[in-house]
Every structure is written in C-alpha cells, then in structure tokens.
N, C-alpha and C positions, 0 to 999 in steps of 0.2 A: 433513376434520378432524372427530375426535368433538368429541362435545358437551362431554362432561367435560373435553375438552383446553378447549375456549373456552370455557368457563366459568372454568378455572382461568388463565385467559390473561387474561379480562377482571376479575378478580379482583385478579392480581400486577396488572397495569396501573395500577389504582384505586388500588391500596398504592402503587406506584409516583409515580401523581399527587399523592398524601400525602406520601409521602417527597421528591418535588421542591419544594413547598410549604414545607415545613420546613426542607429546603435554601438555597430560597434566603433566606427570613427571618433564617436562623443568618447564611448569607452576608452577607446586608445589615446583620446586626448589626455584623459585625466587621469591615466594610470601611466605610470614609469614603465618604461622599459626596461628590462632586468633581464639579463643575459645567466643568471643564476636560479637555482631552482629555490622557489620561498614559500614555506606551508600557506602565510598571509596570503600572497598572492595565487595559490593555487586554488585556497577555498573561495574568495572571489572572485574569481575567472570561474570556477566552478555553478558560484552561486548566481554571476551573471547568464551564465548558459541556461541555466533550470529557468532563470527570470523570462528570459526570453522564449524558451520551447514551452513555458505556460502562455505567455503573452498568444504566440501563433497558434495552439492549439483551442486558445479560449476562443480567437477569430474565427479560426475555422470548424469550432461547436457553432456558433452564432451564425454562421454561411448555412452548414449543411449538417449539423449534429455529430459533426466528429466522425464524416467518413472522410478516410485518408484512402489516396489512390496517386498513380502516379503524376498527372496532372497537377493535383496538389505542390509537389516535388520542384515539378518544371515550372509553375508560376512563381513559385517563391524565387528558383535560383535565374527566370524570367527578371523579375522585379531586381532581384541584387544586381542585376547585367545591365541596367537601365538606369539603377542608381549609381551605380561606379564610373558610368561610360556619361549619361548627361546631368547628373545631382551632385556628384560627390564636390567638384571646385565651392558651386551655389555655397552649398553646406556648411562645409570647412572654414568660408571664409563668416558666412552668419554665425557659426559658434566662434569664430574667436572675436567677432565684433561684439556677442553675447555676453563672453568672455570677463571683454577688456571695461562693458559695460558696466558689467557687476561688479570688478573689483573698483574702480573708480566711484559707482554709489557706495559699495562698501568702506572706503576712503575718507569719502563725505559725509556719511553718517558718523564716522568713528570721528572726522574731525567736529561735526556738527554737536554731538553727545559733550565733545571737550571741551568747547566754547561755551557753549549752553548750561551746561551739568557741573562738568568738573572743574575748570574753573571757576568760577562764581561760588562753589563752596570752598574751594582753596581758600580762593580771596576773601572768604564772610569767618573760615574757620583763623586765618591770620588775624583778622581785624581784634576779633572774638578774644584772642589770647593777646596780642596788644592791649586790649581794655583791660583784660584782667590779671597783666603785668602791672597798668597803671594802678588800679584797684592796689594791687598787693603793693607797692612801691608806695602809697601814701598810708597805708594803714599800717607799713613799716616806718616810714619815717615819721606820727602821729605817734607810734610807742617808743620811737628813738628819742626826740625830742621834749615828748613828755614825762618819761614813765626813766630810760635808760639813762639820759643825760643829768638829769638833777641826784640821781641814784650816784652818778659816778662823781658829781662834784660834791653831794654829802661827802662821801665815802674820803673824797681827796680835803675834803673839810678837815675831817675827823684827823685824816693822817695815816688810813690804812694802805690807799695807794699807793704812799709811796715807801711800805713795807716790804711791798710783793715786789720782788725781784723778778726780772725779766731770764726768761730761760729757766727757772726755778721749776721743778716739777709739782703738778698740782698737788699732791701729799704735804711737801713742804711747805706750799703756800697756805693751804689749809693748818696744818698745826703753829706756823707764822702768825698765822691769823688768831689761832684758839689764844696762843699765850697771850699777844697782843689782847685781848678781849679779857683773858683772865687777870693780867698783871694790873688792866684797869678798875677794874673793879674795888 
C-alpha cells in the first residue's frame, strides 16, 4: 500500500474516531437511560451500532477499498482519545444550544400555525353559525308570527283552545277535539 493511501486511511480513521464520539454523545443525549433490560431499546442500540460500523467501514472502502489492518484500529480509538480529551465539552454544549434551538422554533411554528391557521377559522367558523342562528331565528319567527300565531288565535276564536286542557294527554286532547268538531257539525 502507498504511503499517501495510509496516511489518508489513518486520517479518515481519526475523523472517523471523532465522528463516533459525537455519535454516540448525541446518542446518549436522546436516549433515556434505562437501568432495565428493554427489547425497544436493545434493537436500537443494536441498530445504531450496525449504523455506525457501516458508516466507518464505507470511509474506509473510500480511503483504501476496505483493507482493514491494525492501524486502522489505532486511528479510530486515536480520534475517540482526541474527541473526548479536546471536543467533547465544544460538542455537548453545541447540541444542547441545537437542542434548545429547535424546540423553541418548534414552539414558534406551533404558536405561528395558531395564530395564523387556527384561529382565524375558529373565529370565521363562529361568526359562520352566528349568521346562521340569525338566519334561522328570523325564518323562525317570520313562520311564528305569520303562519303560528293567526292559526292559534283562529283556533282560540272558534273556542277550541280553550277545550284543551292543560296536562291532558294528547289522545284525550285529540278525541276532545274530534267530538268538539263532530258535535258542531
């Protein structure tokens, strides 16, 4: 192997040991800590390892085609010794400024959407059934005043209103009514 190839091999390795470092901090950020054994959490920790030995293994096809030697080894747990000892504080404290950034746009948006979106149709779908209480409230009292009222003062004209007994059940008021109609006749 040339030189320049391992040198650029123990190179990406060291970035690599960095980038695992980082990895797994962000990891450990956003996974619980669980003192209990948990299938969920086991095939995740699982599935982040696989994520990862593809990620370094696809670097180091692109370095030198995927020869592994010990070198390799040593850059990589190189690079982790260098991220833990002068990255990790940087790091830590960038993700949670990351963090705090993105729930606070997320805050924003979610208030922005409410102001914008959902109120404004609260407020048009209110309005909406207001009108169409009024609507209904004058096309009700247009058949009260028309249509109900001259019906109930006929009716108390004639003298059947005040036939009908209050509390009387509608059978009774009904046959009340038939005789009334028949005895007139």
């Amino acid at each position: 192997m040339v030189l320049t190839v391992q040198f650029y091999t123990m190179l990406s390795m060291a970035a690599m040991g960095i980038w695992l470092g980082a990895a797994i901090d962000t990891y450990s950020r956003f996974t619980l800590e669980r003192h209990y054994f948990n299938l969920k959490t086991a095939l995740i920790d699982l599935l982040f390892w696989l994520l990862q030995a593809l990620i370094v293994f696809f670097v180091l096809f692109k370095a030198n085609l995927g020869e592994v030697r010990i070198y390799v080894f040593m850059a990589i747990l190189c690079g982790y010794a260098g991220y833990q000892a002068l990255l990790k504080g940087i790091y830590v404290q960038l993700l949670e400024r990351a963090i705090r950034f993105i729930k606070a746009l997320y805050r924003f948006i979610v208030m922005l959407i409410n102001v914008l979106l959902y109120q404004p149709i609260k407020w048009i779908l209110r309005l909406l059934r207001r009108f169409a209480m009024i609507i209904v409230l004058a096309i009700w009292s247009v058949f009260f005043y028309l249509i109900v009222k001259p019906c109930y003062w006929l009716l108390r004209f004639v003298g059947i209103v005040s036939m009908i007994k209050k509390g009387q059940p509608i059978v009774e008021k009904i046959k009340d009514l038939y005789k009334l109609m028949v005895k007139r006749d």
